[in-house]
N, C-alpha and C positions, 0 to 999 in steps of 0.2 A: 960304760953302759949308755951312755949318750947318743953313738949311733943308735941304740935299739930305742928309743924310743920313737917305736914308728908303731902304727895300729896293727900290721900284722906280726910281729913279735909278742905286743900284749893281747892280742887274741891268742895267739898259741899257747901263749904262757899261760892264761887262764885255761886254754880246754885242757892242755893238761893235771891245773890244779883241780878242775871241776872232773876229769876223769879219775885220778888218784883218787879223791874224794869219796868214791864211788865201791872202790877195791874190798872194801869188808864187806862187801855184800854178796861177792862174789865165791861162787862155790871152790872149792881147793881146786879139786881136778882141771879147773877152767883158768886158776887165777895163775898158774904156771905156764900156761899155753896160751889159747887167741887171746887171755887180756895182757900179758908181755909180752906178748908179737905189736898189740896196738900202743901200749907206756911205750914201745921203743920205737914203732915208727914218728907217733908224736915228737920222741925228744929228734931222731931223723930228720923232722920236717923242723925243726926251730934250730938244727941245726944248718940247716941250708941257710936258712933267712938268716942269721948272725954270721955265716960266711960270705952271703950276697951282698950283704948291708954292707962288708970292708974290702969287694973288688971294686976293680974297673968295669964301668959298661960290657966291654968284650967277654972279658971269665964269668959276668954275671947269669950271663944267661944259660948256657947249661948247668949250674946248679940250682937256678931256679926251676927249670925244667925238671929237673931231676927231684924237689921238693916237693913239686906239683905233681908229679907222681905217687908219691909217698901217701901224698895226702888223699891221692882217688885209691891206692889199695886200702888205705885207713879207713876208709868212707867204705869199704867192701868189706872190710871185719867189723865193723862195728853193725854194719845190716845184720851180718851173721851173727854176732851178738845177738839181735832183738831174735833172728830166726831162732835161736836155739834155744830161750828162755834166760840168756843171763842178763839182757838188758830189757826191763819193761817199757812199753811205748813210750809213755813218758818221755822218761830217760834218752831213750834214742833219738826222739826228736828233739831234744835239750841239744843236744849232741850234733847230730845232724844238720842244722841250724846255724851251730857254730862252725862243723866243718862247709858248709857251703858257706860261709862269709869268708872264711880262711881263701877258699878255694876262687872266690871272687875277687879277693887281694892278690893273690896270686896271678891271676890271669890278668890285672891290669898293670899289675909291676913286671910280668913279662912281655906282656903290648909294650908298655912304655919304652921298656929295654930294648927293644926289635926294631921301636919307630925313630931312637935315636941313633 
């Protein structure tokens, strides 16, 4: 686990503990559908970054591509979250906050990848 200790790994790790966190709150009919649609793209997006983190510069970059996606439909169910009532403002911008830091790691570990 020594590669991962890099900040966007332990960001991820935590939105997902801070999301899990959250799951009893959640009505049943909802907790089957968009909130394990978003628990799976989360573990998705930390799966890319524990895969980036052990290529080469060249394989790196379309899966980081590919995480950085994950992470902008995640950012689109979790709005729909707040739309529908399962997540209160709050919460969403808890969340929200965390994914646009995610999303800004992201985009500078894929500049970096491109510029080398």
């Amino acid at each position: 686990m020594e590669d991962l200790d890099i900040p966007i790994f332990k960001k991820s790790y935590d939105l997902y503990k801070d999301f899990y966190a959250l799951r009893n709150g959640v009505p049943k009919q909802d907790k089957f559908a968009i909130w394990l649609r978003c628990e799976n793209l989360i573990l998705e997006v930390l799966e890319s970054i524990v895969a980036a983190s052990q290529l080469s510069k060249i394989e790196k970059l379309p899966i980081l591509q590919k995480g950085s996606i994950k992470l902008n439909f995640l950012r689109v169910l979790i709005r729909l979250c707040k739309d529908t009532k399962i997540l209160d403002d709050e919460k969403y911008i808890q969340l929200e906050q965390i994914i646009d830091n995610i999303g800004c790691q992201f985009g500078g570990w894929i500049k970096s990848t491109r510029d080398s």
